[in-house]
Residue, then its C-alpha position, 0 to 999 in steps of 0.5 A: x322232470x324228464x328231459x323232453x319235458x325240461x327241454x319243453x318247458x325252457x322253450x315254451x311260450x307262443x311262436x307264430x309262422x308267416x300267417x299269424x297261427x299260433x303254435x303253443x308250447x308248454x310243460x304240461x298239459x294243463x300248461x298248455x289249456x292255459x296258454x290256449x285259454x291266454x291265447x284265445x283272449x289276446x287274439x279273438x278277445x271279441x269274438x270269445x266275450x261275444x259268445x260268453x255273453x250269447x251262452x249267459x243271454x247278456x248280449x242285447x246289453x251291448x249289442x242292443x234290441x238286434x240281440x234281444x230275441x236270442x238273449x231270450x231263448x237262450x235264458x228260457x232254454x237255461x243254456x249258462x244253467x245247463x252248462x253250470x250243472x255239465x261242469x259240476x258234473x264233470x268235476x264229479x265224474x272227470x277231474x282231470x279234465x274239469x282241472x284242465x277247463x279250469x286252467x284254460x279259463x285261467x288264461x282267458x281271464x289272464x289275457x282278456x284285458x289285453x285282448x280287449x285293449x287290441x281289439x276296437x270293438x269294445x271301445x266303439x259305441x254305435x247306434x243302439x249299442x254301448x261299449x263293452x268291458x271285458x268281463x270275467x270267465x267261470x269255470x263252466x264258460x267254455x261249456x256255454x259257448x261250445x253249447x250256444x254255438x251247437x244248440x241249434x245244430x239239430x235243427x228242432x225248430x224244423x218241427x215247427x215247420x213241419x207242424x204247419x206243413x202237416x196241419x196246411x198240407x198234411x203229413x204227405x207232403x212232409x216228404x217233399x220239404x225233408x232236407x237240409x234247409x236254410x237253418x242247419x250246418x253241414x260238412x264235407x268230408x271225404x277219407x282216402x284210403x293208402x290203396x288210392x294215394x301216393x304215399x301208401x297211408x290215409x289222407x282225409x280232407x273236407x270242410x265244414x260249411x257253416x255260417x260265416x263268421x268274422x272272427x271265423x269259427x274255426x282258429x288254426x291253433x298247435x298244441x305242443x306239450x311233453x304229452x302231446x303234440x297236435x294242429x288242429x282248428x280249435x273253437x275260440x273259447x273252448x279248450x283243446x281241439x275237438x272237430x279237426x285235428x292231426x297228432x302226427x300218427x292220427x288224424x280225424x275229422x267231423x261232419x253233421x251226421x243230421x241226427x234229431x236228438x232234441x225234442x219238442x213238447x206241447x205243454x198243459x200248464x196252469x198256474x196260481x198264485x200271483x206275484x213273487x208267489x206265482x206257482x206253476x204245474x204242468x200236465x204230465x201223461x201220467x194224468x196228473x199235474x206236477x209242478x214246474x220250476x218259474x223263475x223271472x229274468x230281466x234282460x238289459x237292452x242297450x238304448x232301451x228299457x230292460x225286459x222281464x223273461x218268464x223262465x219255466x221249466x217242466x219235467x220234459x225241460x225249458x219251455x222255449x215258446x209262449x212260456x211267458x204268457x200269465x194272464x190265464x189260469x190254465x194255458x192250454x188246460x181246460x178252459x174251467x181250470x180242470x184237468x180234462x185233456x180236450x178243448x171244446x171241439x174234443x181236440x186234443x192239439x192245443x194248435x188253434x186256426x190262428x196258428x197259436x203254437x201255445x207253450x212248447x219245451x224243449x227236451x235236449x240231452x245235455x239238459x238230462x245227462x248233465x253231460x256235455x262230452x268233454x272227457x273226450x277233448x284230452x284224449x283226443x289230443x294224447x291219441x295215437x292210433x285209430x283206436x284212440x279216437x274211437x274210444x275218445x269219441x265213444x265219450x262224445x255228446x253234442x252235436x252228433x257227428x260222423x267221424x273219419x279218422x286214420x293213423x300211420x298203421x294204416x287204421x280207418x275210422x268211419x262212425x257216429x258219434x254222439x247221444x241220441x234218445x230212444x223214443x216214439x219216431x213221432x218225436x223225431x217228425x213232429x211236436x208231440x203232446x206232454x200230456x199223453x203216454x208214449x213220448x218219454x225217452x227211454x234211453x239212448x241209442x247204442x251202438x252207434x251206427x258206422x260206415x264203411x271205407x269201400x273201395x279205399x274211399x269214404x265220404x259224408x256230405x250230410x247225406x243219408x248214411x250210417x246216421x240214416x236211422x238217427x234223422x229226419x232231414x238230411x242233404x240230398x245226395x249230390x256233393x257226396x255223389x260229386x266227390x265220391x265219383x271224382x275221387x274214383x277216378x285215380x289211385x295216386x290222391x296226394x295232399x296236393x289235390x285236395x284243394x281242386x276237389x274242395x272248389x268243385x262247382x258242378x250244380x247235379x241238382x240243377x236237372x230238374x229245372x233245366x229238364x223242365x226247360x227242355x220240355x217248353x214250347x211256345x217260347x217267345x224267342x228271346x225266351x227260346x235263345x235263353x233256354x238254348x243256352x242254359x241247355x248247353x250250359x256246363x251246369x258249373x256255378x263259376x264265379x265269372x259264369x253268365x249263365x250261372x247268373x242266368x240259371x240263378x236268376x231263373x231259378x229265383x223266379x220260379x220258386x217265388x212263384x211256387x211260394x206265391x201261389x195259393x195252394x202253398x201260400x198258406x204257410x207264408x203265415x207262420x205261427x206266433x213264434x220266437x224270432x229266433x225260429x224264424x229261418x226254419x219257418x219261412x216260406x221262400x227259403x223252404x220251397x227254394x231247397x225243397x225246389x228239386x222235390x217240388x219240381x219232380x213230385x208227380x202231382x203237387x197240389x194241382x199247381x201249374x208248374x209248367x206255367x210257372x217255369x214258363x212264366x219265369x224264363x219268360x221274366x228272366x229273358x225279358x230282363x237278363x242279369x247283366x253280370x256273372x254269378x260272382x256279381x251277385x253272389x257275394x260273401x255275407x259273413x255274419x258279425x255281431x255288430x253289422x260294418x257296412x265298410x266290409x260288407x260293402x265290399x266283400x267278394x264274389x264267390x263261386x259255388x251254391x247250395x248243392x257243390x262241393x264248394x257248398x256257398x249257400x245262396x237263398x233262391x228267391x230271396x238274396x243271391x248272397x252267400x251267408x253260409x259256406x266253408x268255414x274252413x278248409x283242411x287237408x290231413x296228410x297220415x304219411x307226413x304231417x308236414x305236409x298237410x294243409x288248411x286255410x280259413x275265411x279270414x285270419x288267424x287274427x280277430x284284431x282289425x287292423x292286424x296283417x292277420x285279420x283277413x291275410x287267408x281270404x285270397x287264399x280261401x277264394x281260390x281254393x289255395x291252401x296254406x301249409x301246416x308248419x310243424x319245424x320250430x325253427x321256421x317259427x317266431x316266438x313271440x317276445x324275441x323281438x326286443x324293445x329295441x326292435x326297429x319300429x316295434x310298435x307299428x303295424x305291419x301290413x304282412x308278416x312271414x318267416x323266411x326260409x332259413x332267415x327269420x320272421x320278415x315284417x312288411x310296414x308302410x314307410x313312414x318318410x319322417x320316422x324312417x328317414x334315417x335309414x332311407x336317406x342312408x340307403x338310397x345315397x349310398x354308392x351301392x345303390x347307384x341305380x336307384x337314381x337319388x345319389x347326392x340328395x339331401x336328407x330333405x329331397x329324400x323326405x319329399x320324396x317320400x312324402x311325395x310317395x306317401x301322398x299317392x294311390x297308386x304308388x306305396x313304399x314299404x321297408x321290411x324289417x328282419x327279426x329287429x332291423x330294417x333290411x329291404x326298402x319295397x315299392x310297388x306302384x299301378x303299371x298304368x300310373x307309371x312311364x313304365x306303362x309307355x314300354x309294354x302292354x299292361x296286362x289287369x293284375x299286373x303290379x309294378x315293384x321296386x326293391x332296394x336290399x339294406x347293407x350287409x348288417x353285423x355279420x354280413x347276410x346269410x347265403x339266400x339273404x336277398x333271394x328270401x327277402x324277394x320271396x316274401x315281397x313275391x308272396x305279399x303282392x301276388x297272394x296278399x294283395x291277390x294280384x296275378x304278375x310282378x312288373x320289374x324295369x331295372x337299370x339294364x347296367x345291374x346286371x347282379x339285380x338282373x341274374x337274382x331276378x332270373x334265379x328267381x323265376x322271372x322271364x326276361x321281357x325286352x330292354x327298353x328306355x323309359x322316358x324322362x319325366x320333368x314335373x314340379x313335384x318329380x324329376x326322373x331322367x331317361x332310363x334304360x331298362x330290362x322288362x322282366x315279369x313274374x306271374x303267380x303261376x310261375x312263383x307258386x305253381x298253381x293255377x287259378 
């Protein structure tokens, strides 16, 4: 073994930095897939069992009937078969890497027990829902979950859609409803080339909007090995780092190129037979009937009875829609049982005039190629240079992306990636007949199409671009236009400034709206003052915007009279279709993304839209929203099973559908936002070091954990969090030992300060705790603490005391496995301090008590990291704006460490003596002295 590797493997194990993101270290590669794999199951067991169980269509038998209708698709799409027949396959074609799937489910399964015991979810029954044991993986798990999550992202069931608009509308007004709707999953992503940063070298940057999750999708993760060593955002569940990841000399990152490589077939089936004996055929364009596979499935359902699922398969592939239908012995053939391919109109659409789709199947690559593209992960992670990824991802399957990708030779990367059929364009736009010659596929696109890096900047927003040739339905130009115009405006792009350009607000596909308004007359004049002011409106969708909300609200009412008008009515109805489908066939949805189309068509079915916009500014001004845009449009994140208690309170947001900071609301239908940045994430080529990334949540999918939702304030307001890569600002798990003070308590924020340690911040438990408080705060040292001479019991009521309140909280911080610091914080407003200076909103009261000199006496920068990580947790943590502090003006040591540390002296002052039964505080004088955010962190919100 060479060195680097026995030093590796002495010191492997997993390490945490100050959020909670695990770094994994390992001897091996497939060490390491296992230590990933343990990971994943202790720190999003869940999450992990959830989407094993939606990969296999097990979910309704926990969840209950609200996960029926995708436990269906998914057994009639065969997504666990498909994945089982991609692993085979592998094992054939790529044993090293089947062998490393193996080892990561190796760990999942070893950690799963655990992980399930941390998380509550499994133990927690509920209406329509019953507990869950941890169940046990397979070797091609990982497989299904990365295609259960992706099977949707080419948006096939837009083909639904666009069969009602063609055979309601016809095929003209196809045009106006192709982008990107309320169904698909895009992406920011933007390259830098070193002509326009500071440093000289690349930097990439960018986040992937999808619907949010809690868990989120994404997991921070570091994957360090002899071989590799490599941060990225992983998929719980799956194994290595696939869509964003940096290996110190190469970095790279995705988006949706909006490829349609998935098709859709109107199937002729007919049957015979009855029982277990039942057989099916289906047409084929070559005339003839050739057998189908059939199978039944039953589907368990919490609550409720278990379902019988027809599952068929014809040469095209599953039947997806109407597969279950047996009480015809033709279904969509001739109505005699013959093989004549017209109904007796002479049709040959099998769609009648009620909107029966009849069977439909669903041919989609890995189905056919057995081939999921994971020999592209561990090349991934063992990339160097540019190069590299490109033959990495020339491996690539599903979904299709655009990768950016740049290295430290200055190397540029900018190409799709991915596997799409060559076949008729019909395909690609609408269902198309199984039974006539022409639709087969007939291999696969090659090369795949690349962009190019102009001007030292490369952006992709789902727009129309190297992928142009490979879909449909793409984002209108707007985000990619926004960013690529910010960015062209300086030459010394640093990391750092990033974040301004992923929380960008401007809304361009605002214009043909507010141009309509420009254009009324007549209005009454409230509804003329409204237009006055969205007219000058700045045309940013702000969180505190009350003309964001205006505009908002104008626009819902606008596209709910579009959709209620007769001439698009017609589609309100969809066909008889899964439920699953149902988002890409809704009506208001669709006119609300398609409203800029609609609203700069030169004719639109003789629709009044001027009388329409009227009636709507005329509605919206006879009944304005009272609040700002955040008031209502707030986070929506989806959770397999729903939590009021969250969702109750969940944040308002800035952004919309058409921003950079992409937070989608449905116009016309809820101002909530379900879909947004699943992460965000800043590559810097230069200095690893120096890149940045942050989450929804956490890095922990445990409730209850400081790392279950410690990012949020973070992510709302564009704050990135650093990419830690020096071991020795890392904790690794299983240093702390079992004599570690209150080892087993949760703590409320944990983080690894400077050149001290991994400091714990837990609430103060005044009968456990009492020990070492009362020895504390009786001490000589801690004279100005004002409790010298109490007994054990005065100090116990204290705390109690303290304990029983709202507004008042005590905190002890625990270093490495010792108490080291007593912290409290209180509400300025609820405190005599608030009788001596102007309480501002944000402000936090603290005081802070720092524990005697252990063994050895404290390190140099002791106290002053120990306030940096009690700053840090009251204006990041719990998202306030400035530290109030009132020492005794005697202190003068705590007085000059305040100073030192960035706080500004306010006036002395005497607060007053407060005498009541249950506290006695005698007169004190005091220093003011206040920290704002800005001050301790340098960044403006």
């Amino acid at each position: 073994m060479s060195t680097e590797a026995t030093r590796t493997s002495a010191a492997s194990g997993t390490y945490r930095d100050a959020w909670g993101i695990p770094h994994l270290r390992a001897g091996s590669a497939r060490e390491l897939a296992f230590a990933q794999g343990r990971n994943a199951a202790l720190d999003r067991a869940w999450q992990i069992e959830v989407e094993r169980h939606r990969a296999c269509g097990t979910s309704a038998a926990f969840l209950g009937a609200d996960a029926l209708g995708w436990d269906r698709f998914a057994r009639q799409a065969r997504l666990d078969d498909t994945a089982r027949r991609c692993f085979a396959a592998l094992e054939r074609r790529d044993p090293e890497t089947a062998a490393w799937v193996r080892a990561y489910v190796d760990g999942v399964n070893q950690g799963l027990p655990e992980g399930a015991r941390r998380a509550p979810e499994f133990a927690t029954a509920g209406p329509g829902r019953v507990a869950l044991a941890p169940g046990r993986w397979e070797p091609w798990t990982p497989l299904g979950v990365w295609l259960g999550t992706h099977i949707l992202f080419a948006g096939f069931p837009a083909k639904l859609w666009r069969e009602e608009v063609v055979r309601h509308l016809g095929p003209d007004a196809v045009g106006l409803f192709a982008t990107d709707g309320p169904g698909t999953s895009g992406s920011n992503g933007w390259l830098v080339a070193g002509e326009r940063t500071a440093t000289g070298l690349p930097v990439l940057a960018g986040d992937p909007h999808r619907f949010i999750e809690a868990p989120g999708v994404y997991q921070q993760v570091r994957l360090s090995c002899p071989e590799f060593d490599v941060v990225g955002l992983a998929v719980p569940g799956v194994p290595g780092i696939a869509h964003f990841g940096h290996t110190g000399t190469v970095a790279w990152s995705i988006t949706n190129a909006m490829a349609d490589y998935q098709d859709l077939y109107r199937e002729r089936l007919r049957r015979s037979g009855d029982g277990e004996r039942v057989e099916v055929e289906a047409l084929g364009p070559d005339g003839a009937w050739h057998p189908a596979s059939r199978h039944t499935e039953t589907i368990e359902v919490a609550d409720g009875g278990p379902v019988e699922v027809e599952v068929i398969e014809t040469d095209r592939g599953p039947v997806i829609i109407n597969g279950d239908v047996i009480n015809s012995d033709v279904i969509n053939g001739g109505l005699d049982g013959s093989t004549r391919l017209t109904d007796p109109t002479g049709s040959t659409d099998s769609t009648d005039s009620a909107g029966s789709t009849g069977p439909i199947s669903l041919r989609y690559p890995p189905r056919v190629t057995e081939d999921l593209g994971f020999s592209s992960l561990l090349p991934l992670l063992r990339a160097r240079r540019v190069a590299d990824v490109d033959r990495a991802f020339d491996d690539w399957a599903e979904p299709v992306n655009v990768v950016q990708a740049a290295d430290t030779d200055g190397g540029l990367l900018h190409r799709v990636a991915g596997r799409v059929p060559l076949r008729d364009p019909a395909n690609g736009t609408r269902i198309v007949p199984a039974w006539e010659p022409g639709h087969e596929w007939r291999g696969w696109y090659a090369p795949m199409p690349r962009g190019t890096v102009d001007d030292g900047i490369a952006v992709m927003a789902n727009q129309r671009g190297p992928a142009t040739p490979l879909g449909v339905e793409f984002a209108p130009p707007h985000r990619a236009a926004r960013l690529r115009a910010l960015l062209g405006t300086r030459r010394d792009w640093s990391a750092g400034d990033m974040a301004a350009l992923h929380m960008d607000t401007h809304l361009a596909s605002a214009a043909p709206l507010l141009d309509r308004f420009a254009a009324l007359e007549g209005l009454t004049p409230e509804a003329t003052a409204l237009r006055e002011r969205l007219l000058s409106w700045d045309r940013h969708m702000a969180s505190d915007s009350t003309e964001a909300a205006t505009y908002a609200a104008v626009r819902s009412a606008v596209v709910r009279r579009l959709a209620a008008h007769p001439a698009l009515a017609r589609l309100a109805e969809p066909p008889a279709c899964p439920e699953v489908f149902r988002p890409w066939l809704a009506l208001v949805p669709r006119v609300a993304f398609a409203l800029e189309n609609l609203l700069r068509a030169e004719e639109l079915y003789g629709i009044d839209r001027v009388g329409i916009v009227r009636a709507a500014v005329e509605d919206v001004a006879g009944a304005p929203p009272t609040g700002t845009w955040g008031d209502t449009h707030r986070l929506a994140p989806w959770r397999a099973v729903p939590d009021p208690s969250y969702d109750e309170r969940e944040p308002g947001l800035a952004g919309d559908h058409d921003c950079v900071l992409c937070t989608s609301a449905v116009p016309g239908l809820t101002d909530r936002a379900a879909r947004g940045p699943a992460a965000r994430y800043v590559w810097d080529v230069a200095c690893r070091e120096d890149s940045l990334w942050v989450v929804p949540f956490g890095a922990s999918g445990v409730p209850g954990s400081p790392h279950h939702r410690d990012q949020l304030p973070l992510w709302l307001k564009g704050d990135l969090a650093p990419v830690v890569t020096d071991w020795a600002q890392l904790t690794k798990e299983g240093t702390m030992t079992s004599e570690a003070y209150a080892g087993s308590r949760e703590a409320v924020h944990e983080q690894v300060a400077d050149g001290l340690g991994r400091v714990r911040i837990l609430p103060v438990d005044p009968e456990a705790d009492l020990d070492v408080i009362h020895e504390w705060v009786t001490a000589e040292r801690a004279r100005f603490w004002g409790m010298a001479g109490f007994s054990r019991e005065q100090v116990l009521e204290t705390y109690r005391h303290l304990d029983s309140l709202d507004t008042h909280h005590a905190f002890l911080a625990v270093l490495d496995d010792g108490p080291a610091a007593l912290f409290q914080t209180y509400e300025p407003e609820a405190d005599r301090v608030s009788e001596c200076y102007e309480v501002e909103p944000g402000d936090i009261g603290v005081h802070l008590l720092i524990g005697p000199a252990r063994e050895g006496g404290n390190r140099p920068g002791h106290s002053s990291a120990l306030l940096t990580v009690f700053t840090t947790y009251v204006l990041r943590v719990l998202d306030r704006r400035r530290v109030v502090v009132e020492p005794d003006i005697r202190n003068e040591k705590a007085i000059r460490r305040l100073i030192r540390q960035g706080f500004v002296l306010g006036p002395p002052t005497v607060l007053p003596e407060i005498d009541l039964p249950e506290v006695n505080l005698p007169e004190k004088k005091a220093q003011l002295a206040f920290l704002t955010r800005d001050s301790a962190f340098g960044t403006a919100d």
